[in-house]
C-alpha positions as CSV (number, residue, x, y, z in Angstrom):
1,X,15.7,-59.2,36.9
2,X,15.9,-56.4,34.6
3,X,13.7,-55.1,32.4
4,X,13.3,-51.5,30.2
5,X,11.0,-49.7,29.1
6,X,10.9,-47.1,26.7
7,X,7.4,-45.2,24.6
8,X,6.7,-42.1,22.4
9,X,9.6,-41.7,20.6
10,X,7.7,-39.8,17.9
11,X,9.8,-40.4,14.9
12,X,12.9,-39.3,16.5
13,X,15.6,-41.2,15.3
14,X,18.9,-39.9,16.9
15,X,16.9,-39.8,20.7
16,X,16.2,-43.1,19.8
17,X,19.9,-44.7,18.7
18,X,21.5,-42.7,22.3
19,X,18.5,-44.3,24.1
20,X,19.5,-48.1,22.6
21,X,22.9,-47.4,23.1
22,X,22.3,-46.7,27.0
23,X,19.8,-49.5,27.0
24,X,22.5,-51.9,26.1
25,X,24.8,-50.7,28.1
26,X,22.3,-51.6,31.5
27,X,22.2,-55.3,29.5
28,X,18.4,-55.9,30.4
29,X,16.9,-58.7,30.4
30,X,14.1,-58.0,27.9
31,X,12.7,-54.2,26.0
32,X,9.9,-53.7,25.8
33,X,8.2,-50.4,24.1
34,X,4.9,-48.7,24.6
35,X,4.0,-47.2,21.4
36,X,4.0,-44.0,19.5
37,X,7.1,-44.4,17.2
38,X,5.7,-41.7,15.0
39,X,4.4,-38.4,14.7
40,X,5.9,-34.7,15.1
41,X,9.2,-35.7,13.7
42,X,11.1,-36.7,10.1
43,X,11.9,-40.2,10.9
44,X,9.5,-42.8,10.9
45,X,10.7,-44.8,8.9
46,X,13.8,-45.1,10.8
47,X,12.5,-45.7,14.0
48,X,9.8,-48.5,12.7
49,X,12.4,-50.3,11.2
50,X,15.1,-50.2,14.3
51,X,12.2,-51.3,16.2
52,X,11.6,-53.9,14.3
53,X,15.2,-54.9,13.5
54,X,15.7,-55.6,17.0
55,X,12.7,-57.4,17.8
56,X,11.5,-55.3,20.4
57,X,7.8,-56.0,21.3
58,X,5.9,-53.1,21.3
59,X,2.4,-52.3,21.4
60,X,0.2,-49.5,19.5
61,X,0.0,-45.9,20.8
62,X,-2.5,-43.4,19.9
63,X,-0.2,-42.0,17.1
64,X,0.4,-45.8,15.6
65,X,-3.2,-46.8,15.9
66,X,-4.2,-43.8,13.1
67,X,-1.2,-44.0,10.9
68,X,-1.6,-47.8,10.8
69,X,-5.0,-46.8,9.5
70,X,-3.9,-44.2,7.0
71,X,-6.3,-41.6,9.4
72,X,-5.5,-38.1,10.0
73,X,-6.9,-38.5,13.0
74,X,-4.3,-39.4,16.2
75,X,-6.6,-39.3,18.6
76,X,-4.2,-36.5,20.3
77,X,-6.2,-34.0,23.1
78,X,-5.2,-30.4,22.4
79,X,-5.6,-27.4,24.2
80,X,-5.8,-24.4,21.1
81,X,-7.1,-24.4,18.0
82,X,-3.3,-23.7,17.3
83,X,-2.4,-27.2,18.4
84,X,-5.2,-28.6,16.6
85,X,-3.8,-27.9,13.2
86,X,-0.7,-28.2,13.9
87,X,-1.5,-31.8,15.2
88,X,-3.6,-32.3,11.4
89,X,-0.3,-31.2,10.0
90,X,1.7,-33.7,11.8
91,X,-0.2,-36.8,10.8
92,X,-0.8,-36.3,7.2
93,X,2.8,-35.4,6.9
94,X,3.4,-39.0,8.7
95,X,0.8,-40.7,7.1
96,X,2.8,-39.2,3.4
97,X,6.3,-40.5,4.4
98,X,5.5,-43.8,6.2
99,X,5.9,-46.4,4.1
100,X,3.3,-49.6,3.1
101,X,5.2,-52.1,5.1
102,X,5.6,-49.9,7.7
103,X,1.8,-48.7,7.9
104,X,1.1,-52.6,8.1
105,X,3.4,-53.0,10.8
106,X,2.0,-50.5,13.2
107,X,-1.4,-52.3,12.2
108,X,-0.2,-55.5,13.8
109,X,0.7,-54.2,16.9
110,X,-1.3,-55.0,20.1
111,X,-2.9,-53.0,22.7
112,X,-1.3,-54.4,25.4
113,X,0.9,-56.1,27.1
114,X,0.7,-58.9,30.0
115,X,3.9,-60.2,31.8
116,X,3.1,-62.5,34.8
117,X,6.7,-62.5,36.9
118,X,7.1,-65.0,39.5
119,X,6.6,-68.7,39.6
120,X,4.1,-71.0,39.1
121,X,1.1,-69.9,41.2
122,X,2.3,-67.1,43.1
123,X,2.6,-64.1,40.2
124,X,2.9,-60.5,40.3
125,X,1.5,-59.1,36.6
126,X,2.8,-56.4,34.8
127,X,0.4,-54.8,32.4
128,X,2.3,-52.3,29.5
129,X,-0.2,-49.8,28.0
130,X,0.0,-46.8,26.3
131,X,-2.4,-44.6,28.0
132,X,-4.3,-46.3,30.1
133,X,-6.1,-50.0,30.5
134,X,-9.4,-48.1,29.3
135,X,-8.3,-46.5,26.3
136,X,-5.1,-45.8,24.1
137,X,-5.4,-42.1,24.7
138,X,-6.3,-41.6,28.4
139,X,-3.8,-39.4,29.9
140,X,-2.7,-40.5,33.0
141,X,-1.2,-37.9,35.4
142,X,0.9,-38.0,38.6
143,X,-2.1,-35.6,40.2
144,X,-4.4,-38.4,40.0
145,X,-6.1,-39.4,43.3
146,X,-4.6,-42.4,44.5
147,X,-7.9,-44.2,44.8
148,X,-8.4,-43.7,41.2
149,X,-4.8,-46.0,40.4
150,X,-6.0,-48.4,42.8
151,X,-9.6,-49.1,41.1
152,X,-8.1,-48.8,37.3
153,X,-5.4,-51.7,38.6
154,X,-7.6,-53.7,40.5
155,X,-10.4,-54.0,37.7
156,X,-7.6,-54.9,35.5
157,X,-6.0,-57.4,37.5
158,X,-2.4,-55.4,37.5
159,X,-0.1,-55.2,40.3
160,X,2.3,-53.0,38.1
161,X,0.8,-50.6,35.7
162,X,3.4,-49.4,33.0
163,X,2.2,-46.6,30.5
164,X,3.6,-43.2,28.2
165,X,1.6,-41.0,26.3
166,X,1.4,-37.9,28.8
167,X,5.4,-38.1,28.3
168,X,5.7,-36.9,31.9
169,X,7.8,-39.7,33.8
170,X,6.6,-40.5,37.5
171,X,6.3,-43.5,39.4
172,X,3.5,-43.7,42.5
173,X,3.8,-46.6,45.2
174,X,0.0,-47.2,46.3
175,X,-0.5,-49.1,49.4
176,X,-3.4,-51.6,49.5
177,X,-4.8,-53.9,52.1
178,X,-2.9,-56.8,49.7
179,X,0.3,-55.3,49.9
180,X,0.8,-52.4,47.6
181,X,0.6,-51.6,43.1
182,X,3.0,-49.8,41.8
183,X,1.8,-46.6,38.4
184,X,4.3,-45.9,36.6
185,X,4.7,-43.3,33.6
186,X,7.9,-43.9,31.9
187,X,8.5,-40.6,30.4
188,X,9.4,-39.9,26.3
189,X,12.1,-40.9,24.5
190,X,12.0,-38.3,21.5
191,X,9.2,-35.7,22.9
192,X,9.8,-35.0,26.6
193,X,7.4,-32.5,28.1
194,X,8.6,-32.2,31.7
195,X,11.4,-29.5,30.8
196,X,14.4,-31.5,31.1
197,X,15.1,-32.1,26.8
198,X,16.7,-35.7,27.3
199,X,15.6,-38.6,26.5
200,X,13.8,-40.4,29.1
201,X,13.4,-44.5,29.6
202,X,12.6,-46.4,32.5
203,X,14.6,-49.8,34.1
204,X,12.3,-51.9,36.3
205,X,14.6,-53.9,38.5
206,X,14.4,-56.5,41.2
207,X,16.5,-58.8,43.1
208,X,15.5,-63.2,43.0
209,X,11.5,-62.7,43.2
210,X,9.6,-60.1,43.1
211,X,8.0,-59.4,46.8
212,X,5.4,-57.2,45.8
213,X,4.1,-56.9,49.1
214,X,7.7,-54.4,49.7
215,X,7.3,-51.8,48.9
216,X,11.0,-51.2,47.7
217,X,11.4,-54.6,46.3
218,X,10.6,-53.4,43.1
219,X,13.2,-50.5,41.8
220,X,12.2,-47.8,39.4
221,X,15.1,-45.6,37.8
222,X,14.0,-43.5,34.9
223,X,17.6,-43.1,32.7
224,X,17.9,-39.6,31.2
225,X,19.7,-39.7,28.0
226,X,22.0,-36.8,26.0
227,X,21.7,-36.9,22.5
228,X,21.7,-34.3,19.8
229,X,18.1,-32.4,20.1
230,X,19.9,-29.8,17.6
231,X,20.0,-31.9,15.0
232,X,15.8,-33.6,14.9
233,X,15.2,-29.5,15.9
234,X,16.9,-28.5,12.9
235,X,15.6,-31.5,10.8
236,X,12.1,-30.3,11.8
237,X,12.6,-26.8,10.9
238,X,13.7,-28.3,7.5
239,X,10.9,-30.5,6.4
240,X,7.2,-29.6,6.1
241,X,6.3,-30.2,10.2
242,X,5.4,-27.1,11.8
243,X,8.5,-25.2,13.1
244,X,7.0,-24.9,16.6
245,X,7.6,-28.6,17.0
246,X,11.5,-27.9,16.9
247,X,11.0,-25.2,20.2
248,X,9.1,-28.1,21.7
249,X,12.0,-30.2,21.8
250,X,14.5,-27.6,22.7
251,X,12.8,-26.7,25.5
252,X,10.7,-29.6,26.1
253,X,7.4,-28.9,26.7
């Protein structure tokens, strides 16, 4: 079984086509996408409507929840006062070029996601989230004490905990007195902020059923994709969004 993963592209339409281009190329067996399709980019119409063209299920990140809402506020943590506005410039400019059908759209979308694998009676469940099971804009880090992960998943009943929003891939293997969970962060597709400027997606794969009590019976490989950050840098530079936005991605931070 095969399954991949990809969240925040941000309104970053040529990360996105490279990133379903590789996708297709590992033929999954199902997509799946945790949220933020807009925001900080000239494109979100584009990406809305791929996403939806291709039937991908997808649930609501931070950035989806507000623009569905017509709000200019995303629900974003930033460190300045610089940020801050330049965040309140991002999602009005959104919320101006995102269409009605659109804006319904990312009001439809769910919170989460809940895949039971396995058969009948002996399941391993995979919970997708944005930011965390407790809210859409928790920021989940890779620095967070084990014990933490283990109490968040156990409370929410998941034995594989998929989320985005810090756009930071990383994935922890906890060990627990019922086998072991697995957290995983599955990076950015349009806004990476780990210094590598690729796109990033993750593939989930596993051989007959899943044995969740091995450790390495579950295989995480997060996909780092080329594709033209020039162009959405010079696109941003172009339109409205704050020029810094374009350095961002260039040197992805």
């Amino acid at each position: 079984m095969k399954i991949a993963l990809l969240s925040d592209i941000h309104a970053n339409f040529p990360a996105l086509q490279s990133v379903l281009a590789d996708i297709n190329g590992q033929n999954p067996d199902a997509v799946y996408c945790l949220g933020d399709l807009v925001g900080y980019a000239p494109w979100p119409n584009e990406v809305i409507e791929e996403i939806r063209n291709r039937r991908i299920p997808t649930i609501a990140g931070n950035y989806d929840y507000g623009v569905g809402r017509n709000s200019n506020e995303c629900g974003c943590a930033y460190k300045t006062e610089e940020d801050r506005k330049r965040g309140e410039q991002s999602i009005i400019i959104t919320n101006q070029l995102v269409s009605y059908a659109n804006r319904q759209y990312l009001r439809t979308l769910p919170s989460h996601i809940r895949l039971e694998l396995g058969s009948a009676g002996d399941t391993n469940d995979l919970l997708l989230v944005h930011g965390s099971p407790r809210k859409i804009n928790e920021y989940l880090y890779e620095d967070r004490p084990d014990r933490s992960y283990k109490r968040m998943m156990e409370r929410c009943g998941a034995h594989i905990l998929a989320f985005g929003h810090t756009h930071k891939p990383f994935h922890k293997v906890l060990e627990t007195e019922g086998g072991c969970r697995h957290a995983i962060n599955i990076g950015s597709v349009g806004k990476p902020k780990d210094g590598d400027p690729r796109a990033c997606y993750a593939i989930l794969e596993w051989n007959g059923e899943l044995e969740i009590n091995e450790p390495d019976s579950l295989r995480v490989s997060f996909q780092r994709v080329e594709y033209d950050v020039e162009k959405t840098a010079s696109a941003i530079e172009d339109s409205e969004l704050p020029d810094a936005f374009a350095d961002m991605l260039r040197k992805a931070y």
